[in-house]
MDAnalysis code that builds the backbone (N, CA, C; Angstrom):
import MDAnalysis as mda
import numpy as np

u = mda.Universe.empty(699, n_residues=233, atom_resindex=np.repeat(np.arange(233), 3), trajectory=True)
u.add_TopologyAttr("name", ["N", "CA", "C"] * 233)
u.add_TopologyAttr("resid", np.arange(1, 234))
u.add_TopologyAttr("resname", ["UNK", "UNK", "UNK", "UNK", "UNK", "UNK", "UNK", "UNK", "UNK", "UNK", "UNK", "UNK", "UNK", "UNK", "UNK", "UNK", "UNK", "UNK", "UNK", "UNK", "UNK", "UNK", "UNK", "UNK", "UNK", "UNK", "UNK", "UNK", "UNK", "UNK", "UNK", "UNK", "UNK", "UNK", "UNK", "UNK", "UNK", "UNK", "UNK", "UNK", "UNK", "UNK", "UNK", "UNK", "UNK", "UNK", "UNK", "UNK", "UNK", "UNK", "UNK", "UNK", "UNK", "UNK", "UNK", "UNK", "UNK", "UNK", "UNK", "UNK", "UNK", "UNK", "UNK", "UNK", "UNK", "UNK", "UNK", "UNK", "UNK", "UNK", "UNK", "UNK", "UNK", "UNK", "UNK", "UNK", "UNK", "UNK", "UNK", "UNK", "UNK", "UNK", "UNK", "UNK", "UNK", "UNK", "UNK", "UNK", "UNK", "UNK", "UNK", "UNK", "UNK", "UNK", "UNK", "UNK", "UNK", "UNK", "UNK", "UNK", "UNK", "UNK", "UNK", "UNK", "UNK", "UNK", "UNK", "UNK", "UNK", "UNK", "UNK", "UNK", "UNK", "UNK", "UNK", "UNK", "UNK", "UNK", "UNK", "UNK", "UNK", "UNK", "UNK", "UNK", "UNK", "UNK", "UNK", "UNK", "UNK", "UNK", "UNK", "UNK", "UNK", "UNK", "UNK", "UNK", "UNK", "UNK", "UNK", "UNK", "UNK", "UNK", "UNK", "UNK", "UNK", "UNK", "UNK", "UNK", "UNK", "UNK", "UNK", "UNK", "UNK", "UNK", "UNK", "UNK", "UNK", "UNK", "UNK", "UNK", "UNK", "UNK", "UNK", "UNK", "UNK", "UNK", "UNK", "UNK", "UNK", "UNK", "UNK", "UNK", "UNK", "UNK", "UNK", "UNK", "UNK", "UNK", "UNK", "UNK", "UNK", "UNK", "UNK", "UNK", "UNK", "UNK", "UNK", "UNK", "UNK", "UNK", "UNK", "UNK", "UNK", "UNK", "UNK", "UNK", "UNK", "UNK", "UNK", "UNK", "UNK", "UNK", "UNK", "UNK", "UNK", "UNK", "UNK", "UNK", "UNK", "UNK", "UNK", "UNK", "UNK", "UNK", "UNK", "UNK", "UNK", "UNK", "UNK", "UNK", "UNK", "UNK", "UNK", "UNK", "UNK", "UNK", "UNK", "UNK", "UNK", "UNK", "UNK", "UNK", "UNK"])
u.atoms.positions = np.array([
    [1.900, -10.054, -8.561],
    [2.341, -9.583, -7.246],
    [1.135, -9.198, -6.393],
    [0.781, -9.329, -5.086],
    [0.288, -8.995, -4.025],
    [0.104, -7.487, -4.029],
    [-1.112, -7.367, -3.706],
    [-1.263, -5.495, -3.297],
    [-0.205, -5.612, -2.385],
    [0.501, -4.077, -2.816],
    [1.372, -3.840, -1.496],
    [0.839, -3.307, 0.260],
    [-0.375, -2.923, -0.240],
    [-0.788, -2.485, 1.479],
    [-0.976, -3.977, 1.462],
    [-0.989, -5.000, 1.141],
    [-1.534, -6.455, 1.867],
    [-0.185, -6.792, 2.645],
    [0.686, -6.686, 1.623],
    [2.221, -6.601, 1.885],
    [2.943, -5.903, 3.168],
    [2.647, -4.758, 3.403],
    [2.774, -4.012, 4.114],
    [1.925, -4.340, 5.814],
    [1.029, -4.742, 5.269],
    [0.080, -4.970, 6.375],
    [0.633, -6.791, 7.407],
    [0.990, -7.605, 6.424],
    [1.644, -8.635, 6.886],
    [2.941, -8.259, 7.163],
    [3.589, -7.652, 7.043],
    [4.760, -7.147, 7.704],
    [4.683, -6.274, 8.743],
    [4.096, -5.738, 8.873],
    [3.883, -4.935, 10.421],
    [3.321, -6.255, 11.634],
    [2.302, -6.673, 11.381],
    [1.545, -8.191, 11.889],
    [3.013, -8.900, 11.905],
    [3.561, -9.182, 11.486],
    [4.617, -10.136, 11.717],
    [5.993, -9.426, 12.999],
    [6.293, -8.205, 12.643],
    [7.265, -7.653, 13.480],
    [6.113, -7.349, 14.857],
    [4.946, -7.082, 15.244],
    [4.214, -7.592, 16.372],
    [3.809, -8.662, 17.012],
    [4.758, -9.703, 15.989],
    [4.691, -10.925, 16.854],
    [3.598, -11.792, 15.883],
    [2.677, -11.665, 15.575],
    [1.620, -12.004, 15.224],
    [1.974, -13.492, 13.966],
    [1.321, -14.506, 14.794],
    [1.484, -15.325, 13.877],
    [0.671, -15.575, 12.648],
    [1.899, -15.864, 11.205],
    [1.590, -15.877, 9.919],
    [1.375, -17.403, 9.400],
    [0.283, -17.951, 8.841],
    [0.354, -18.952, 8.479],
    [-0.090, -19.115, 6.668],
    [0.939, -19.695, 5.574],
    [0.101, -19.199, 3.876],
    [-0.416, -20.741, 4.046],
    [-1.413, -21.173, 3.128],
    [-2.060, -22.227, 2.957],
    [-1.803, -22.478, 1.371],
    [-1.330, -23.129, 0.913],
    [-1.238, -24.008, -0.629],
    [-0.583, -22.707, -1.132],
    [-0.556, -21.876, -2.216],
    [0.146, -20.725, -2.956],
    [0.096, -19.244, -2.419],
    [-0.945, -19.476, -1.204],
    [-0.442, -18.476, -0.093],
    [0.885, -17.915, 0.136],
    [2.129, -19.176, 0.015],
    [2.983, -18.403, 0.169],
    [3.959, -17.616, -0.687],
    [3.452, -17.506, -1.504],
    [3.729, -16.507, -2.603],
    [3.362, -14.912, -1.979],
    [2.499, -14.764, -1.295],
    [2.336, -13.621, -0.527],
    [3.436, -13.422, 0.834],
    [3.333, -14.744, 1.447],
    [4.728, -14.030, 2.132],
    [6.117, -14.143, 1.783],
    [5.953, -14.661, 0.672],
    [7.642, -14.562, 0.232],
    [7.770, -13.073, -0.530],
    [6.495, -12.904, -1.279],
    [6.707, -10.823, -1.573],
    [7.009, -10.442, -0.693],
    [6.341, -10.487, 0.821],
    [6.154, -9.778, 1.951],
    [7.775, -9.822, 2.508],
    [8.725, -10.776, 2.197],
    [9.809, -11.223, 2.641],
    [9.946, -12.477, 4.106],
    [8.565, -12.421, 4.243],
    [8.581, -13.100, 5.604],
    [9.044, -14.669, 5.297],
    [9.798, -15.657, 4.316],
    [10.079, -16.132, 4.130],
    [11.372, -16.645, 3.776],
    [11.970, -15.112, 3.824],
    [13.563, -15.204, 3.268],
    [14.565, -15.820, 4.162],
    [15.128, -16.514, 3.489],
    [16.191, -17.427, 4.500],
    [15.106, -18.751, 5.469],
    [14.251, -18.882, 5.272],
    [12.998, -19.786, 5.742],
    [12.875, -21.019, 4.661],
    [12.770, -22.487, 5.386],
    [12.175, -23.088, 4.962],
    [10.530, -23.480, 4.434],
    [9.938, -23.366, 3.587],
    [8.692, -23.330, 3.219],
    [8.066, -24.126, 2.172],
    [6.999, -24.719, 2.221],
    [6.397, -25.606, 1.144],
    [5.252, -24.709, 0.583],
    [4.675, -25.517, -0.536],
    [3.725, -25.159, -0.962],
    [2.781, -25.853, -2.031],
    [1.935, -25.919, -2.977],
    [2.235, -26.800, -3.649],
    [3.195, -27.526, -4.702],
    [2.998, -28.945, -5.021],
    [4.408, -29.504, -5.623],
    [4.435, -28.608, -6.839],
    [3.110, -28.880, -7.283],
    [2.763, -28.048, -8.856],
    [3.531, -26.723, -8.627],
    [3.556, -25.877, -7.794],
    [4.348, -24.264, -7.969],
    [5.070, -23.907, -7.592],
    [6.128, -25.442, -6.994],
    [6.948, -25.368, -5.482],
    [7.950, -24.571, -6.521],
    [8.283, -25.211, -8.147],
    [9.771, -24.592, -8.610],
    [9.686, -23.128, -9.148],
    [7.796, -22.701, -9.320],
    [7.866, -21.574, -9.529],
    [8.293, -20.455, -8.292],
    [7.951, -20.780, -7.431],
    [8.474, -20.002, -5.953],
    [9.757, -19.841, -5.755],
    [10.225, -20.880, -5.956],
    [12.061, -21.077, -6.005],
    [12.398, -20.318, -7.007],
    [12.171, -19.850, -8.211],
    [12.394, -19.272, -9.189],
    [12.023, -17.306, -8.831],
    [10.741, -17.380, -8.407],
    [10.547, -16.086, -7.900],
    [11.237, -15.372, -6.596],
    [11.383, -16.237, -5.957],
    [12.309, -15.674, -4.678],
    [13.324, -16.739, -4.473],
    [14.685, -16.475, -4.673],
    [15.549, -17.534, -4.472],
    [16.246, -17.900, -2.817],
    [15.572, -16.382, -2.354],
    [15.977, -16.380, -0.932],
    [15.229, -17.422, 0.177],
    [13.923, -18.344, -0.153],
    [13.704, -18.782, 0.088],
    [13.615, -21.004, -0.029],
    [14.135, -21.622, 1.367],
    [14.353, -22.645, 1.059],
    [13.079, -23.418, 0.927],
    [13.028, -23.466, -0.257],
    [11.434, -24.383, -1.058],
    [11.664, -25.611, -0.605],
    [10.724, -26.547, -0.203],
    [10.591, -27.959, -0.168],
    [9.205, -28.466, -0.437],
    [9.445, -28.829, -1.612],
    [8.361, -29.647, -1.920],
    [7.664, -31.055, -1.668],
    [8.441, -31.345, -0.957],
    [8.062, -33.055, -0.951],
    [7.931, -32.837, 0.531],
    [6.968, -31.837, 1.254],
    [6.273, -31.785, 2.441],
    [4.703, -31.357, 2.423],
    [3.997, -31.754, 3.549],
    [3.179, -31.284, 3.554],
    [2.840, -30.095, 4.256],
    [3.342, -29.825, 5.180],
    [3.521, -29.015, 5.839],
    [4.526, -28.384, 6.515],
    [5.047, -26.937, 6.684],
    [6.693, -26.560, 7.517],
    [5.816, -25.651, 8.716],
    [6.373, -26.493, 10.465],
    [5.738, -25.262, 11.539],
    [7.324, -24.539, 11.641],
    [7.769, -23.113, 10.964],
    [8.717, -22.406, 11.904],
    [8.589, -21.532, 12.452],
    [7.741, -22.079, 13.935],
    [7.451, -21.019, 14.975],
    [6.570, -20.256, 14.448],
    [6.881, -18.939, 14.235],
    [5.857, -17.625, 13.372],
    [5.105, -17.364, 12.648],
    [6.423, -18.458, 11.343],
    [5.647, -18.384, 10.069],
    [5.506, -19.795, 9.687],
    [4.141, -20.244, 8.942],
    [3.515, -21.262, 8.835],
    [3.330, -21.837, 7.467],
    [3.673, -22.419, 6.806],
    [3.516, -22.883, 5.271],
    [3.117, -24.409, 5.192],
    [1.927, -24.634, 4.362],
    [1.225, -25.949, 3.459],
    [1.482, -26.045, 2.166],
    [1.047, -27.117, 2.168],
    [1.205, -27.634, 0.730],
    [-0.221, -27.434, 0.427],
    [-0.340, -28.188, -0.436],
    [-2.514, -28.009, -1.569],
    [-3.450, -28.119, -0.376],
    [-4.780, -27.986, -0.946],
    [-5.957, -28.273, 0.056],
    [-6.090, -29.348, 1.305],
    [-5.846, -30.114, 0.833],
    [-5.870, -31.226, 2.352],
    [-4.732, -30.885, 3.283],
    [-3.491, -30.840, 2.579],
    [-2.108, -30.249, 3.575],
    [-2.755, -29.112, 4.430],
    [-3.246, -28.380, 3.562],
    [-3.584, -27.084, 4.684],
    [-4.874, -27.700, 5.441],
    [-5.536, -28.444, 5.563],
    [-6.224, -28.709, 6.461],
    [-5.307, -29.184, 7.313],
    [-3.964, -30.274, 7.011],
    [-3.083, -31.231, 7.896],
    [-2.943, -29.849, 9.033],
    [-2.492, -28.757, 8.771],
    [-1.575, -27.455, 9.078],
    [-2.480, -26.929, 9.918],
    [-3.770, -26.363, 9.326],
    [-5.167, -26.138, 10.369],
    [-4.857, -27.394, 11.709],
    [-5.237, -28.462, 11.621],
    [-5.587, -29.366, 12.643],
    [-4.285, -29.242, 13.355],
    [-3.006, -28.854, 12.873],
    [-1.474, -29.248, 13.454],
    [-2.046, -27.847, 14.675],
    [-2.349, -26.669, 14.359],
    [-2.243, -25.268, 14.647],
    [-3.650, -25.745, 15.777],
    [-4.463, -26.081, 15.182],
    [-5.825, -26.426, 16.794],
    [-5.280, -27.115, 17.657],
    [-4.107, -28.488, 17.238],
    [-3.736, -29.273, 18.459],
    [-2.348, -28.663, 19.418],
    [-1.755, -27.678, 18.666],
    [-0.902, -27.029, 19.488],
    [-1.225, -26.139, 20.150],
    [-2.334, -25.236, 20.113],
    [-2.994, -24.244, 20.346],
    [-3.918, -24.615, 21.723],
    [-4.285, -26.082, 21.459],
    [-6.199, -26.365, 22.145],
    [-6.150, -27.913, 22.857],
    [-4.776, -28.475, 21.990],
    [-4.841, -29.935, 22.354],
    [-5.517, -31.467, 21.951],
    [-4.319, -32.106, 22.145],
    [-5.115, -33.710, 21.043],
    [-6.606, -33.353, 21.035],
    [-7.030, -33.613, 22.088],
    [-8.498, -33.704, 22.018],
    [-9.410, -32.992, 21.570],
    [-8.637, -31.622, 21.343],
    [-9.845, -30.763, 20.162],
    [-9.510, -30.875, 18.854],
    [-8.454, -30.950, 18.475],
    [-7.659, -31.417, 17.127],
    [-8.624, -32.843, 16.512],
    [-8.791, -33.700, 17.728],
    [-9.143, -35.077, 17.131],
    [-10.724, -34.720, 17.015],
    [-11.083, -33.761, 18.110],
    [-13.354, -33.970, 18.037],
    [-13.132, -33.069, 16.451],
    [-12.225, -32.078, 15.966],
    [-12.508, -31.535, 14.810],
    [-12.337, -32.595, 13.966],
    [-11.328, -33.051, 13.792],
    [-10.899, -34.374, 12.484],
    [-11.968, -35.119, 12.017],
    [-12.479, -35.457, 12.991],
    [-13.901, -36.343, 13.007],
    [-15.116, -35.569, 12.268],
    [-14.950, -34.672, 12.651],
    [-16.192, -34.051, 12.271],
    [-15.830, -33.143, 10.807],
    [-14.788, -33.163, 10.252],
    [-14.103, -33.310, 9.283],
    [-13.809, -34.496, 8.018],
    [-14.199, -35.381, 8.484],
    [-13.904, -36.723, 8.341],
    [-12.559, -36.999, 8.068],
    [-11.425, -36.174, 8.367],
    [-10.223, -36.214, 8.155],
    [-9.526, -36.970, 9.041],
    [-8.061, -37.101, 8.510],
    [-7.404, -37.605, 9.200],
    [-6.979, -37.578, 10.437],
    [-6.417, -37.624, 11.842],
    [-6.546, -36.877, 12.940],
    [-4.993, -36.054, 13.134],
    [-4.161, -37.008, 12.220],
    [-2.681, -36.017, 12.340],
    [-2.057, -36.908, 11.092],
    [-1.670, -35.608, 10.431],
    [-0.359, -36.108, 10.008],
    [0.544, -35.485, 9.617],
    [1.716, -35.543, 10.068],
    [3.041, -35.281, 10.405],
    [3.329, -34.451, 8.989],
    [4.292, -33.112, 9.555],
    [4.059, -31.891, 8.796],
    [5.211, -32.581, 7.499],
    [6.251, -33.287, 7.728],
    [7.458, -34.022, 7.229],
    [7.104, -35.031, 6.108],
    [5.828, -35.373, 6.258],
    [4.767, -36.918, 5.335],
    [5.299, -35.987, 4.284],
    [5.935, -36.709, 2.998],
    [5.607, -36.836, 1.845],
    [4.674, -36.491, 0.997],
    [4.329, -35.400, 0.066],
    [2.944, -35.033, -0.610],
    [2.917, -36.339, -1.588],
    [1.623, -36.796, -1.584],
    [1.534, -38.228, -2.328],
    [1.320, -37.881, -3.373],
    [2.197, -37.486, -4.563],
    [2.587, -37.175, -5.934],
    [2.652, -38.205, -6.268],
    [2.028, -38.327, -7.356],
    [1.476, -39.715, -8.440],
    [2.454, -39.855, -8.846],
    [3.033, -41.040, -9.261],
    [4.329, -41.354, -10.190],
    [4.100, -40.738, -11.338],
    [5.417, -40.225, -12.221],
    [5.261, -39.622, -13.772],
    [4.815, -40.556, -14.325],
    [3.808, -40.154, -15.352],
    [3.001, -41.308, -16.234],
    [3.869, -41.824, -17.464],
    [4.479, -42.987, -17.618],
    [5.287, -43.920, -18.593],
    [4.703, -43.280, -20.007],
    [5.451, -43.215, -20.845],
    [5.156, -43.345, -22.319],
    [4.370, -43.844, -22.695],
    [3.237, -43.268, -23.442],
    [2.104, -44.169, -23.694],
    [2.306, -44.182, -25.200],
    [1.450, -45.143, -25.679],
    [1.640, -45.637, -27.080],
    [2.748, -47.046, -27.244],
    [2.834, -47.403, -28.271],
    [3.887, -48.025, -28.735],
    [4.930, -47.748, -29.422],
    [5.638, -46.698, -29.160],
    [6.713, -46.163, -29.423],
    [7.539, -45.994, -28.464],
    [8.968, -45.393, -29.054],
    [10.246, -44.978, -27.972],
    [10.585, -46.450, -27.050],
    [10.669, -46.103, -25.835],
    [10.907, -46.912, -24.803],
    [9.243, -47.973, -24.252],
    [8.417, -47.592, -24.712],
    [7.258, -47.222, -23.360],
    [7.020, -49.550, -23.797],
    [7.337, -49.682, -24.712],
    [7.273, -51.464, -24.949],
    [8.297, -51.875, -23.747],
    [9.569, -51.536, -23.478],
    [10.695, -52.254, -22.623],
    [9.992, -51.692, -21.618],
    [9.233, -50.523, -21.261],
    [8.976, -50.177, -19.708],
    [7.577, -50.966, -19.239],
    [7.148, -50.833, -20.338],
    [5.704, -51.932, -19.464],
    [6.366, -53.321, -19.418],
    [7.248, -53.985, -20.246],
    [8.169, -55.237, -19.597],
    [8.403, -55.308, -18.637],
    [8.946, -54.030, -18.238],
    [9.817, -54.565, -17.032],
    [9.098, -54.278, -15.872],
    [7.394, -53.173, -16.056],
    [6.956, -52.831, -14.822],
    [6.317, -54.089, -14.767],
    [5.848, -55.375, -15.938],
    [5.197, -56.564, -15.449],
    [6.642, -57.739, -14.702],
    [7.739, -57.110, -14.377],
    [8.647, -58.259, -13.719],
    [9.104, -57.429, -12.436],
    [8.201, -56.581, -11.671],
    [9.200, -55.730, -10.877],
    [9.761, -56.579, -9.781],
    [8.421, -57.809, -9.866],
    [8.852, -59.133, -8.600],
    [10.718, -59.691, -8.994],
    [10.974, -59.666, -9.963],
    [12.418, -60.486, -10.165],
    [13.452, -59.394, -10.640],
    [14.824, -60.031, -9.961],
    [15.843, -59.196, -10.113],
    [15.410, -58.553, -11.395],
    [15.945, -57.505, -11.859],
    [16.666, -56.699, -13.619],
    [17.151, -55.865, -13.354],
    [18.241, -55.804, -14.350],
    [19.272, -54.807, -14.517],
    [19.567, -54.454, -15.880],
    [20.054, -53.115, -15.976],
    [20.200, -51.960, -16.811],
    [20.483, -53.029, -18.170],
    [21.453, -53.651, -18.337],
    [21.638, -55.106, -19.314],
    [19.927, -55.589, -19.915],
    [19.821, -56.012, -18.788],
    [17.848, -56.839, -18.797],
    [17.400, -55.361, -19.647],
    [17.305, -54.743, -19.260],
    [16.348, -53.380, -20.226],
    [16.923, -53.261, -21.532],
    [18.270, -53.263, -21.057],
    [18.697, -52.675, -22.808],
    [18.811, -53.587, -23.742],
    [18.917, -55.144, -23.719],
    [18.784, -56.080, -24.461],
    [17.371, -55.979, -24.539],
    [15.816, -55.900, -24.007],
    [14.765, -55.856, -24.350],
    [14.549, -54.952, -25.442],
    [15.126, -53.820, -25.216],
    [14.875, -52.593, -25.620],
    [15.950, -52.086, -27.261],
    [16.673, -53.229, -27.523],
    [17.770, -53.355, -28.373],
    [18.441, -52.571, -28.621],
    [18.993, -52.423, -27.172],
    [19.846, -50.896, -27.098],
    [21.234, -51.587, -26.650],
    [22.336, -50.189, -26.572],
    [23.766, -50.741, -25.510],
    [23.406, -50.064, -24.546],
    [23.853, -50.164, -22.910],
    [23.669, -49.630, -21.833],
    [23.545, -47.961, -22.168],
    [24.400, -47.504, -22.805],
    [24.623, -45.966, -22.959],
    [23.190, -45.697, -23.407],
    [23.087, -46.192, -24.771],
    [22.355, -45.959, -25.577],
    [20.372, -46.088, -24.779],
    [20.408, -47.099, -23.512],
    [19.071, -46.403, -22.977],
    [19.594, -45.486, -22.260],
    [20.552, -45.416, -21.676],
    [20.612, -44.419, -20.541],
    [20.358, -42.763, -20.820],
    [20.582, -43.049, -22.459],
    [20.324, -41.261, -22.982],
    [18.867, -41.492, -23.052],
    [18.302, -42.583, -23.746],
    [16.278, -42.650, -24.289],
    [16.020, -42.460, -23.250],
    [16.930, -42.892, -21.861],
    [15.497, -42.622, -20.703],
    [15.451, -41.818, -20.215],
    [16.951, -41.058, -20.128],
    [17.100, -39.499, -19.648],
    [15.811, -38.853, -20.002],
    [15.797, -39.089, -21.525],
    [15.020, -38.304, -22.226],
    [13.685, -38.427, -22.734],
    [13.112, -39.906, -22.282],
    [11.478, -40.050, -22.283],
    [10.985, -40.281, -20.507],
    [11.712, -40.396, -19.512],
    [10.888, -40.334, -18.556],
    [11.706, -39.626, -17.501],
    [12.945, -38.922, -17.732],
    [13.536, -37.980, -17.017],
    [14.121, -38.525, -15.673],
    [14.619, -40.313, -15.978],
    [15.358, -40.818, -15.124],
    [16.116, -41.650, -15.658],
    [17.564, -42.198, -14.977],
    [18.412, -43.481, -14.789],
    [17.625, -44.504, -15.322],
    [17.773, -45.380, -15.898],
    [17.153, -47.023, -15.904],
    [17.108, -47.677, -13.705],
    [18.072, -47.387, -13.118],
    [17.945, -47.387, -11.753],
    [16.851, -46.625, -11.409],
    [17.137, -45.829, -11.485],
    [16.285, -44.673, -10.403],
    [14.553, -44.851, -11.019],
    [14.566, -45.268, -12.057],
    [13.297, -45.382, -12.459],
    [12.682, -47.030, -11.871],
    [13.380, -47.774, -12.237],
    [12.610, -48.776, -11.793],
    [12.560, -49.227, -10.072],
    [13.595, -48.678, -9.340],
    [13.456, -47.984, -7.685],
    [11.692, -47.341, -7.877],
    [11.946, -46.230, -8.406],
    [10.395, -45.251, -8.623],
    [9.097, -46.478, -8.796],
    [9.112, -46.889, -10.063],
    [8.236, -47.879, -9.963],
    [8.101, -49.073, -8.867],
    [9.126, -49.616, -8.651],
    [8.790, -50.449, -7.084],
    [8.221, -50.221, -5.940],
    [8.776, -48.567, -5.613],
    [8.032, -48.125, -4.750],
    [6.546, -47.610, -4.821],
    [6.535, -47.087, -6.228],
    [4.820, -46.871, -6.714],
    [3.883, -48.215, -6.741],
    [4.774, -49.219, -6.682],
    [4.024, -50.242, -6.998],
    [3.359, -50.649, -5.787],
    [4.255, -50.695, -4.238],
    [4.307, -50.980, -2.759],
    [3.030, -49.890, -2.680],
    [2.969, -48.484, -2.833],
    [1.709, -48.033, -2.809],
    [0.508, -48.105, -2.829],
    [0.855, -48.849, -4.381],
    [-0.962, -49.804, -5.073],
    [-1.214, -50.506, -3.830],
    [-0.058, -51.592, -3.866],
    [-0.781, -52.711, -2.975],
    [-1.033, -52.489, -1.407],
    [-0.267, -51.325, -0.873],
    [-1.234, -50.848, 0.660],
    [-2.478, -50.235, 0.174],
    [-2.198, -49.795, -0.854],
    [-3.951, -49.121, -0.842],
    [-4.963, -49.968, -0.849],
    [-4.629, -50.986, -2.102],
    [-5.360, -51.577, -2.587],
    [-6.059, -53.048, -2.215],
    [-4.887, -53.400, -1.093],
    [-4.849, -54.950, -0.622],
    [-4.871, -55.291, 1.013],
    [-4.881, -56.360, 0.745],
    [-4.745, -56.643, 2.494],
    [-3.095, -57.306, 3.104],
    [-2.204, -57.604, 1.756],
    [-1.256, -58.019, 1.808],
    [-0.406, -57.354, 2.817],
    [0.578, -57.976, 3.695],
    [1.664, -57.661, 4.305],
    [2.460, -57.201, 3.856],
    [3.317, -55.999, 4.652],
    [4.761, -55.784, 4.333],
    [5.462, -56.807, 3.258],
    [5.872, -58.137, 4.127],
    [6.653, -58.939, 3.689],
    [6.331, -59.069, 2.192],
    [5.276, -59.531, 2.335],
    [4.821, -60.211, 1.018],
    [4.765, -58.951, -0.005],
    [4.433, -57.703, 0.457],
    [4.387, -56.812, -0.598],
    [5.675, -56.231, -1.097],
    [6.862, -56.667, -0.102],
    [8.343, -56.282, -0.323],
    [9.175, -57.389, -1.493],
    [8.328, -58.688, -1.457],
    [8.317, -59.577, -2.229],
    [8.112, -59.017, -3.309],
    [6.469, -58.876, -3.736],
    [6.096, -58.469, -4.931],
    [6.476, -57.251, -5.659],
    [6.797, -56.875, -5.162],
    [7.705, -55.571, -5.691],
    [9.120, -55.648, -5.799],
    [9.883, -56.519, -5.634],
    [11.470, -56.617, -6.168],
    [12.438, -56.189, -5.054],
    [11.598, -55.909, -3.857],
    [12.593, -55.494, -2.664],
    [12.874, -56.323, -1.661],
    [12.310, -57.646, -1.543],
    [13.189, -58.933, -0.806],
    [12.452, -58.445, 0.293],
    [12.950, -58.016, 1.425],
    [12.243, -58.481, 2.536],
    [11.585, -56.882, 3.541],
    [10.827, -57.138, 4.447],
    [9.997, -55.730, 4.682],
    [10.997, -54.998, 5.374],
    [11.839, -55.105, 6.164],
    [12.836, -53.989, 6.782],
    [13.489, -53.502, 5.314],
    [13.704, -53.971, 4.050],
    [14.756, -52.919, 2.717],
    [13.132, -52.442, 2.073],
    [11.666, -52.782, 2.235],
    [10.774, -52.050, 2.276],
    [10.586, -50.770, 2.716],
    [10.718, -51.003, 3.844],
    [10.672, -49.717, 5.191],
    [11.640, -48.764, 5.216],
    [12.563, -48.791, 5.095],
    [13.874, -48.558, 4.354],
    [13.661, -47.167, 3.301],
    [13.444, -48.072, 2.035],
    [13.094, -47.182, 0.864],
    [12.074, -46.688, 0.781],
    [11.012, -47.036, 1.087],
    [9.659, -46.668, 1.249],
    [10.244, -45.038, 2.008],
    [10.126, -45.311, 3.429],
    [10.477, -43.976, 4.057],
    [10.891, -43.043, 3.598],
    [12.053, -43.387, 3.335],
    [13.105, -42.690, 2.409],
    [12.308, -41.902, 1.293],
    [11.664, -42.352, 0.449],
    [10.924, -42.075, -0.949],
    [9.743, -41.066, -0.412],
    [8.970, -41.872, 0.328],
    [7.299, -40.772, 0.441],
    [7.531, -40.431, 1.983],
    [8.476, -40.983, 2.983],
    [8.728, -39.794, 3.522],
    [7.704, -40.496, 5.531],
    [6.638, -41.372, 5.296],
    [6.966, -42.111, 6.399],
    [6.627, -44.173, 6.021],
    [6.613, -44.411, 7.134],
    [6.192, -46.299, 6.772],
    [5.276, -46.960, 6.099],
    [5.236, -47.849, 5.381],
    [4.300, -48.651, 4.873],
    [3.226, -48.465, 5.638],
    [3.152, -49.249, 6.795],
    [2.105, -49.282, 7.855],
    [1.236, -48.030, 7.964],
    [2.250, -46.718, 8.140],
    [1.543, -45.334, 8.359],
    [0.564, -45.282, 7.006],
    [1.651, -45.427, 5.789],
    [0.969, -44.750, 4.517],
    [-0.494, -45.517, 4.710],
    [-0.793, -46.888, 4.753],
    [-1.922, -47.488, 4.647],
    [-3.161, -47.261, 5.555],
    [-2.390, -46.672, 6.209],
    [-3.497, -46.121, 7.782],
    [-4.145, -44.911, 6.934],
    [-3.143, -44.345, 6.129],
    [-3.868, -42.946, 5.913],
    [-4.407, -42.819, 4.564],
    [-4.322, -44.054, 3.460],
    [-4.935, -44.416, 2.413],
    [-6.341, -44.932, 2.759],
    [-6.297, -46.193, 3.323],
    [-7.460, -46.802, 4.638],
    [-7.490, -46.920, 5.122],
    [-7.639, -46.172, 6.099],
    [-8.535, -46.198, 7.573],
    [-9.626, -45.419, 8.079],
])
């Protein structure tokens, strides 16, 4: 817990108006303080469920980088809170001081408090045991249809029978996991390539770039196009 005069001291600052902003596990101090209760707030992904657990009065979201509500101000890890810094200079000072800092930062010049924290996919079963033989199968076919059938005949299972192994070695659906991997996969290749939408909606099992754009969004939260701007550029 927080010294309470720190406590005390952000709560007086706050009922004077005074704007509060926590940076990465910062807000663990204002959720003691209460300045968070009934508030949406991020923080990092790593401690987002411990926060939720310590104060339930507060609405945790983890899969942001940043929340502006008005007063009070919450980031996610180190770079988010820079996103949150630069968000707070350009509302404050304007594009143009926001952007001469970025630069001289070598950072990004904005990005949107709503972006997705780019959380690595859960790492597959390693070894040759359990499932982790049918999952590197199927992450080398993500280009062609498969279905729950396709896995569990690899995997010499009945449908039920993966649907409990996978519950229970990678903490998803046979769906929802290989969705996960398609879209981790669309990642690699903006980072990594010069390939198009199209073609990368191809190689990844999602047919064409609008059901890309689509799920993509949906998943990390903005576009192909954006994510790659802010991987390389």
């Amino acid at each position: 817990m927080p010294d309470e005069r720190l406590v005390a001291a952000l709560g007086e600052a706050y009922d004077r108006g005074t704007r509060v902003v926590a940076l990465c596990t910062g807000a663990f101090v204002l959720a003691a303080a209460g300045l968070l209760d009934g508030r949406p707030a991020t923080t990092h992904w790593m401690h987002a469920d411990e926060l939720a657990r310590r104060h339930p009065l507060v609405d945790v979201r983890a899969d942001v980088l940043y929340i502006d509500d008005g007063q009070v101000l919450t980031s996610a890890g180190k770079t988010a809170a820079l996103d949150l810094s630069l968000h707070l200079v350009r509302r404050d000072f304007g594009a143009a001081a926001a952007n001469g800092l970025a630069r001289r930062l070598v950072a990004p010049a904005h990005r949107a408090g709503g972006q997705a924290q780019f959380i690595e996919s859960p790492a597959a079963p390693r070894g040759s045991g359990g499932l982790a033989p049918t999952l590197q199968w199927a992450r080398s076919r993500l280009d062609r249809p498969l279905t729950v059938r396709d896995l569990a005949r690899h995997a010499g299972l009945s449908d039920r029978q993966l649907l409990r192994r996978m519950h229970a070695e990678v903490q998803a659906g046979p769906l929802s996991w290989l969705h996960q991997q398609r879209i981790a996969r669309a990642q690699e290749l903006l980072e990594r390539t010069e390939a198009s939408v199209e073609q990368i909606a191809r190689s990844c099992g999602l047919g064409t770039a609008t059901t890309l754009r689509r799920h993509f969004h949906r998943a990390v939260g903005v576009s192909p196009t954006a994510y790659r701007a802010t991987f390389r550029g």
